[in-house]
C-alpha positions in Angstrom: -73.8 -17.1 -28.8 -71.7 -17.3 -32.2 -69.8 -15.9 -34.6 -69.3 -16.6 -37.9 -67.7 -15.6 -41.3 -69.2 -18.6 -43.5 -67.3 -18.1 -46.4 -64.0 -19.4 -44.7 -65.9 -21.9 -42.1 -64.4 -19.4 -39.1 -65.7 -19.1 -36.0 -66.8 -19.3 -32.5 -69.8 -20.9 -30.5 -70.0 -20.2 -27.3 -72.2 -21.0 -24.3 -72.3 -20.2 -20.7 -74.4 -22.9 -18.2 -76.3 -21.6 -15.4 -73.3 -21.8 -12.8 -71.0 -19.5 -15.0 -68.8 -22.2 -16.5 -68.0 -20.7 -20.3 -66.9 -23.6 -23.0 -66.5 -22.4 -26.8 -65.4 -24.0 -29.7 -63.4 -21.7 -32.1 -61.4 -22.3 -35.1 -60.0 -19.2 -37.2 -59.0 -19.7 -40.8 -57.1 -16.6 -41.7 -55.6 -18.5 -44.9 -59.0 -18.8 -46.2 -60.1 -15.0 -45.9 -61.4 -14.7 -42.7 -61.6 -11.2 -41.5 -62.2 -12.4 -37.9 -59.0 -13.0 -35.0 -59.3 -15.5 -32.8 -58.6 -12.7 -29.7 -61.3 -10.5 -30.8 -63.6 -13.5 -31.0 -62.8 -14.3 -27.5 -62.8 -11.1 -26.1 -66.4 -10.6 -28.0 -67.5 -13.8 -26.5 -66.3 -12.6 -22.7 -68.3 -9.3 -23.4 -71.1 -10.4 -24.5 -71.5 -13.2 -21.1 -69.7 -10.2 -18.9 -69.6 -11.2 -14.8 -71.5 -13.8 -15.4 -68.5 -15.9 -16.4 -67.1 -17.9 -13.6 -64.8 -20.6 -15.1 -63.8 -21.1 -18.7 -63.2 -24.7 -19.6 -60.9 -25.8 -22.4 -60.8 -29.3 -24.0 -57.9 -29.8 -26.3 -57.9 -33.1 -28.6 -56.0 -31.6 -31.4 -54.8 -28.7 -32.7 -53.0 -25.5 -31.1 -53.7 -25.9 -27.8 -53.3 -29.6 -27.5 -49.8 -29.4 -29.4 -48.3 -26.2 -27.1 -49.7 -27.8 -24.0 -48.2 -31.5 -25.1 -44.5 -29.3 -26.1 -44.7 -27.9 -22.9 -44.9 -30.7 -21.1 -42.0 -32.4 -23.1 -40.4 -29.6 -22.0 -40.7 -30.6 -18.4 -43.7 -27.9 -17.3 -46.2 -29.2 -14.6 -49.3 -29.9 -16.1 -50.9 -26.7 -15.0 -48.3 -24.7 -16.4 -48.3 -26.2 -19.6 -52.5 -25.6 -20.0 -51.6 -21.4 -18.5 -49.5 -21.5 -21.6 -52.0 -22.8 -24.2 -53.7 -20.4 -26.7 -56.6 -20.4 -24.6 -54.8 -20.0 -21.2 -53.1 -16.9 -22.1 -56.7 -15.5 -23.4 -58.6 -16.5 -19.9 -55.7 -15.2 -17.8 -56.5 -12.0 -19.5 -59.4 -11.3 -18.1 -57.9 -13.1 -14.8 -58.6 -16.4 -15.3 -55.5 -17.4 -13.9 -56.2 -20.3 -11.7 -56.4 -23.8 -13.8 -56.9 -27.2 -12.4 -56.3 -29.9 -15.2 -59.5 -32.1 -14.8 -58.5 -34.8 -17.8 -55.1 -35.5 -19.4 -55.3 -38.7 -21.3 -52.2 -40.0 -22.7 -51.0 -40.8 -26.1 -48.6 -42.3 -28.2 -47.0 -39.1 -28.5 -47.8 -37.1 -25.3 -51.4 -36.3 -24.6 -54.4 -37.2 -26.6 -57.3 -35.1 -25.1 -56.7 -32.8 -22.0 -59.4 -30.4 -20.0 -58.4 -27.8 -18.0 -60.9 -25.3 -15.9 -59.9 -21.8 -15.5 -60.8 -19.8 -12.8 -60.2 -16.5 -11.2 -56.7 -15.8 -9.0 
């Protein structure tokens, strides 16, 4: 599935494999005109796969998520925490993904460079 407002470049694509795990690739350009919110596009995305869901995977090698999960960690959170916190973390554990298991953290000159967390249901 995806979303789209073109004339900004905003968006979200979305897709769900046959055992339930969700990945989705968004990025949101409000500065540029976008009408769309990254929350609604999530929360459209999660309606629109429903119970079929089982896991939503993130992969983080730069922007938001990657810098609040790398502060986080600076700031002495476990690894698990610091993904819970992310962007994306805060939007699973809203429709109770709150279980995470960091499956890659790769590090970098200046904390991690690419990190993958899978988040389940508590």
């Amino acid at each position: 599935m995806s979303i789209s407002h073109a004339k900004s470049g905003s968006g979200v694509i979305a897709d769900l494999d046959s055992k339930g795990n969700l990945t989705l690739m968004m990025d949101n350009h409000p500065d540029l005109g976008s009408p769309l919110r990254g929350k609604q596009m999530f929360a459209d995305v999660m309606a629109h796969f429903g119970d079929r869901v089982n896991s939503v995977q993130g992969y983080w090698r730069y922007g938001d998520n990657l810098g609040a999960f790398n502060e986080a960690v600076s700031n002495g959170r476990s690894l698990g925490a610091a993904a819970r916190g992310t962007w994306t973390g805060q939007r699973a554990a809203e429709f109770g993904f709150t279980r995470v298991k960091v499956v890659q953290a790769d590090e970098g000159t200046d904390g991690f460079s690419t990190v993958s967390a899978i988040f389940r249901r508590g």
